[in-house]
Backbone bond lengths (Angstrom), bond angles and torsions (degrees), N, CA, C in turn:
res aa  C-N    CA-C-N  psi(-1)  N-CA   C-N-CA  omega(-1)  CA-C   N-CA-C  phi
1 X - - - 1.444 - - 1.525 109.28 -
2 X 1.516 110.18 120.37 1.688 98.84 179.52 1.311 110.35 -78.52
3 X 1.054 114.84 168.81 2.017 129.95 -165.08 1.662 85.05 -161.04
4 X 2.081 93.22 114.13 1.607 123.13 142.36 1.340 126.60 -58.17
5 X 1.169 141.11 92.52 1.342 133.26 173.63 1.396 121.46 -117.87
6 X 1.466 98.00 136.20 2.142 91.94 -165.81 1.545 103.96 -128.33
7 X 1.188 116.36 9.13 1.923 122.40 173.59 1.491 113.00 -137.40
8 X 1.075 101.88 -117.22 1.665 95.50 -158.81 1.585 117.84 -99.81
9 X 1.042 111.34 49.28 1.375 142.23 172.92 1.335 117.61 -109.96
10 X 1.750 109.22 -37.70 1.381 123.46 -164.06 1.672 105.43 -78.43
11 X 1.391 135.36 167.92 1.121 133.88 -150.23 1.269 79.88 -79.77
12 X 2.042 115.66 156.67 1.225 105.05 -178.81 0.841 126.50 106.19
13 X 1.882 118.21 -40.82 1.364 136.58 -150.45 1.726 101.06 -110.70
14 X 1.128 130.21 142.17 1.427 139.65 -152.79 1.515 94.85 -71.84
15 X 1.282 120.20 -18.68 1.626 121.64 -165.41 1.573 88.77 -107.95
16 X 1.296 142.32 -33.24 1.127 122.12 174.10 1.514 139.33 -27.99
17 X 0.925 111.64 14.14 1.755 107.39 -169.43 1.712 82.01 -113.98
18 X 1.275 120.94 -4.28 1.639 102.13 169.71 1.005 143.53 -82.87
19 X 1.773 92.15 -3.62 1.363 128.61 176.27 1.509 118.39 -93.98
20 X 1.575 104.13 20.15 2.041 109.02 -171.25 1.578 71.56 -76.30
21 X 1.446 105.38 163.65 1.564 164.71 -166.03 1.566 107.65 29.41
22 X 1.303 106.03 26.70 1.569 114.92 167.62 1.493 130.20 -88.70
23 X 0.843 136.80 124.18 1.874 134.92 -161.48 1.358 122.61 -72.22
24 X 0.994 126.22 102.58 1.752 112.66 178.46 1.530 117.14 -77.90
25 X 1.603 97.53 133.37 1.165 113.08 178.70 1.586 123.02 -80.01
26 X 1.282 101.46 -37.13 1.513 113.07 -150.05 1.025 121.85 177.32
27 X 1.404 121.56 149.47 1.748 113.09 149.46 1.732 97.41 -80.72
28 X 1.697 98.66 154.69 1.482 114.58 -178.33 1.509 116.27 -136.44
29 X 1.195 116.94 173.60 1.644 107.90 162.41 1.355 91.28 -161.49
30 X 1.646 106.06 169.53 1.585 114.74 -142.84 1.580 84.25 -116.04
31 X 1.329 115.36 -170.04 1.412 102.38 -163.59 1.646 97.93 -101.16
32 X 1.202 129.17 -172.06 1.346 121.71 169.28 1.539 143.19 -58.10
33 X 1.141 128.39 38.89 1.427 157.25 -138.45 0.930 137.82 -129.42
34 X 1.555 119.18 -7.67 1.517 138.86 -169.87 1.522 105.50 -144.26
35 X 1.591 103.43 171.17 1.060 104.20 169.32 1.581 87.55 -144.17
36 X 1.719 100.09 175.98 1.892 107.11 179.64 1.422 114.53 -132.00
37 X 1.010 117.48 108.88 1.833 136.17 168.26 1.900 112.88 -71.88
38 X 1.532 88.42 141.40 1.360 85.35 166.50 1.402 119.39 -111.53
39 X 1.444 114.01 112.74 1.267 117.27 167.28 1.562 147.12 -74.23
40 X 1.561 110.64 28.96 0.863 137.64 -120.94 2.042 148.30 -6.46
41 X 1.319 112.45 28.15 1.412 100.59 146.82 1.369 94.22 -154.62
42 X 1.515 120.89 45.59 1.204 116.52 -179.44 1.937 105.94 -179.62
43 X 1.254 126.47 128.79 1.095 129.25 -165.40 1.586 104.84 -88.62
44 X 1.720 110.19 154.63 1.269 117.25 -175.38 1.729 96.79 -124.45
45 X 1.433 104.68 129.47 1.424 108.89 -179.24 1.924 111.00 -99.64
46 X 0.630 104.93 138.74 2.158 102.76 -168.71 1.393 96.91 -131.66
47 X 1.811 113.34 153.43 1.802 107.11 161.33 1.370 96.18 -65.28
48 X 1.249 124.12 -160.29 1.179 141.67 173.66 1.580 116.65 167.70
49 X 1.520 137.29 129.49 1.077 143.02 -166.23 1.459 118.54 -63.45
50 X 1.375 104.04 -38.08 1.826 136.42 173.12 1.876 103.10 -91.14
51 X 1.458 121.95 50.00 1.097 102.15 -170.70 1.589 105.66 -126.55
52 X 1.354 98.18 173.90 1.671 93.68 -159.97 1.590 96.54 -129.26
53 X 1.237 135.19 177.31 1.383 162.54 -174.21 1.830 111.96 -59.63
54 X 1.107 115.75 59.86 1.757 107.19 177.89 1.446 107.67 -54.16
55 X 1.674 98.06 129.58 1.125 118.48 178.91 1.963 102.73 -93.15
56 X 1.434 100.98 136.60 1.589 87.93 171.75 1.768 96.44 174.11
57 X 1.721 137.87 -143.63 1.488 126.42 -169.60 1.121 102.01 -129.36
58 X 1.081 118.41 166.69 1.317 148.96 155.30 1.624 109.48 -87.71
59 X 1.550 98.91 140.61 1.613 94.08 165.93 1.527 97.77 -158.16
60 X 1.591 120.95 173.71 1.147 109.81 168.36 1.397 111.48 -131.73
61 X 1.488 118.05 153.57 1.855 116.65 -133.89 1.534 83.56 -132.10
62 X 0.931 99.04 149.79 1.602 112.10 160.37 1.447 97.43 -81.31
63 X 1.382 110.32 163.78 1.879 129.29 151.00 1.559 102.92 -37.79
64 X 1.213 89.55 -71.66 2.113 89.70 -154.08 1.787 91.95 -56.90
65 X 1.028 126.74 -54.32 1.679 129.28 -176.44 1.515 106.65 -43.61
66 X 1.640 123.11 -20.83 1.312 134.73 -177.49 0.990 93.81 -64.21
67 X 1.394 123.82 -67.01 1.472 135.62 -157.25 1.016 109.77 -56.36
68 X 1.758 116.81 -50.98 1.691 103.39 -174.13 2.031 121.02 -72.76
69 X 1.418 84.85 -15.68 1.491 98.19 167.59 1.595 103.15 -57.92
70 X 1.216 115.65 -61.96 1.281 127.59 -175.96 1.341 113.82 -51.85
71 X 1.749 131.91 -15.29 1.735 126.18 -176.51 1.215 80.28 -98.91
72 X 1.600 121.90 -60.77 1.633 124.63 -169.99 1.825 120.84 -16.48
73 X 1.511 90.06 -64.64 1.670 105.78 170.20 1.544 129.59 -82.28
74 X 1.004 98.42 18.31 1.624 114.05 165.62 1.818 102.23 67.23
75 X 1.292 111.75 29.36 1.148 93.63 178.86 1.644 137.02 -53.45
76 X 1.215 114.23 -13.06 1.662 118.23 -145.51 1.981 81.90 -107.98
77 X 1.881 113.01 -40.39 1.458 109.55 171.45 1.373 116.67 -76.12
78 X 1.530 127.81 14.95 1.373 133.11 174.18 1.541 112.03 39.80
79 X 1.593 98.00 59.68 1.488 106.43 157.25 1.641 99.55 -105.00
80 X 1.273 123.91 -36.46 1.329 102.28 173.84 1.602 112.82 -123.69
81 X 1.406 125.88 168.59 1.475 112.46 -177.42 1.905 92.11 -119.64
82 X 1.292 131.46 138.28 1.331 153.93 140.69 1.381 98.78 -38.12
83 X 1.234 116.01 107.55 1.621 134.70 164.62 1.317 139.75 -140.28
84 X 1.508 127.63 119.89 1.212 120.17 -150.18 1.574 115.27 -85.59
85 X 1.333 147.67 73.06 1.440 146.22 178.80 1.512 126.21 -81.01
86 X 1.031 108.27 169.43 1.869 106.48 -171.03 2.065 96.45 -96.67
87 X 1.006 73.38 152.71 1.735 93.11 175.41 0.902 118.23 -153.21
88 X 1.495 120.29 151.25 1.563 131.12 -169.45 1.241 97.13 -101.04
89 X 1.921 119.28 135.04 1.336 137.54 154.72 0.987 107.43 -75.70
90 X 1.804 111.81 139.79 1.513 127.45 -173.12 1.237 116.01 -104.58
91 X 1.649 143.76 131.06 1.214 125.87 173.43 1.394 105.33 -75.58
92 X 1.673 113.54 143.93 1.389 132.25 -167.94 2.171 91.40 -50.11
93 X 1.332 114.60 -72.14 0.848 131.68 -156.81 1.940 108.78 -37.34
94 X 1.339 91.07 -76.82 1.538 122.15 -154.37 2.253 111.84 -96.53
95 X 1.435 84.21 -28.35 1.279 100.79 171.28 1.682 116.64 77.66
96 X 1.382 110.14 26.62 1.294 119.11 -152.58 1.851 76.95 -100.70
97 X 1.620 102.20 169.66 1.033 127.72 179.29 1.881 113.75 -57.38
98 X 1.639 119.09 119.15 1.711 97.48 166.28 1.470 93.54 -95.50
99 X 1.105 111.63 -62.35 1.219 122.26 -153.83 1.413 113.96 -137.69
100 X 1.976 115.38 172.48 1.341 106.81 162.56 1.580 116.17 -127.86
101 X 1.105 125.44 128.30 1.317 132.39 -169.20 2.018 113.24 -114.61
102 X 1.365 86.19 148.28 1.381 88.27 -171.48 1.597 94.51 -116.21
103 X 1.910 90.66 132.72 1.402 101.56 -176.97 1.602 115.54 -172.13
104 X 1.266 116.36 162.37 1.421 118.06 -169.99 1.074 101.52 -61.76
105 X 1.594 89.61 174.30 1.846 119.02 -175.62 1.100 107.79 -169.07
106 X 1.712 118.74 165.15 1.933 102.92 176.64 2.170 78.72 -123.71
107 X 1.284 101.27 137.20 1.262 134.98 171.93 1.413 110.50 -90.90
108 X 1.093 143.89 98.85 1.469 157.04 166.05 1.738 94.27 -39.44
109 X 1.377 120.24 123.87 1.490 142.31 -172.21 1.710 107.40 -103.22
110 X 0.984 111.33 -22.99 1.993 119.74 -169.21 1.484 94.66 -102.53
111 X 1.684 90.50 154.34 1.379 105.50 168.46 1.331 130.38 -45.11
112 X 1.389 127.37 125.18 1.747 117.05 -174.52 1.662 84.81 -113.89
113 X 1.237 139.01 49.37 2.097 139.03 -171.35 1.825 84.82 -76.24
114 X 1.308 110.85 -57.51 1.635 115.78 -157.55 1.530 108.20 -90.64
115 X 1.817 126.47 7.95 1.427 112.46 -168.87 1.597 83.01 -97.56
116 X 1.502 94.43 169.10 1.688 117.58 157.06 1.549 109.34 -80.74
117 X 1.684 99.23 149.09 1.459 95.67 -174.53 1.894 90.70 -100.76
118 X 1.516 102.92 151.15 1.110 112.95 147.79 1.565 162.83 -95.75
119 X 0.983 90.54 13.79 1.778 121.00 -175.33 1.133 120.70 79.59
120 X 1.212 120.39 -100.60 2.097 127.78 165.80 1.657 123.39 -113.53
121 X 1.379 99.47 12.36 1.517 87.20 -173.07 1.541 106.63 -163.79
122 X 1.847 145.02 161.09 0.933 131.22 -138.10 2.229 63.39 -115.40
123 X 1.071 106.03 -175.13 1.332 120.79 172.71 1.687 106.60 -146.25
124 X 1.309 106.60 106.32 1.606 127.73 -176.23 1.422 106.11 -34.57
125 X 1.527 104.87 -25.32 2.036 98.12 -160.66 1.445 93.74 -95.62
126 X 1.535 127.20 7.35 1.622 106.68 168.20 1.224 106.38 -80.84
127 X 1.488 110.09 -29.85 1.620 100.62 -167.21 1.589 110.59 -63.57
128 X 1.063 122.96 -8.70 1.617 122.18 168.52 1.159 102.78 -113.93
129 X 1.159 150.15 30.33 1.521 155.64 145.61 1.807 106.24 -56.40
């Protein structure tokens, strides 16, 4: 099952180790449709009408790895909702378009009225901010 991830999930990212024995695909970006808040030590991804291209990976998850994805992101306290969207695969090199794949993501569910937006991408050095 592929899994979108654009914060701290992504390699790097303090939550990454939840992602041991999962496959990386790629860097990806989502289509123009979202925007990204900072919640502060962890980014919130939303649709949004004014929204632009989240940059962030692809990976591919087992089931059971779903699940812990699924406590990780608070799914069950509905801070985030499990949602399946299309995303563009990136070539390693050049970054040009391969493909588009349809695959999960967790969508931030709470108000983002009072966060800062972050444009297209989470930046590794907040998470130690």
């Amino acid at each position: 099952m592929p899994v979108f991830v654009y914060g701290t999930l992504m390699e790097g990212g303090c939550r990454h180790s939840y992602m041991t024995g999962s496959r990386f695909l790629g860097r990806a970006q989502t289509m123009p449709e979202y925007r990204l808040f900072n919640c502060g030590s962890y980014p919130a991804m939303v649709r949004s009408s004014e929204g632009v291209a989240i940059q962030g990976e692809l990976w591919e998850v087992s089931a059971d790895c779903l699940s812990v994805l699924d406590e990780v992101e608070g799914v069950s306290e509905q801070l985030y909702a499990r949602e399946a969207i299309d995303v563009t695969l990136l070539s390693p090199g050049d970054g040009e378009a391969l493909s588009l794949v349809r695959a999960w993501t967790y969508l931030y569910v709470r108000s983002t009225q009072s966060m800062a937006d972050l444009g297209d991408h989470w930046r590794h050095e907040l998470e130690n901010a």
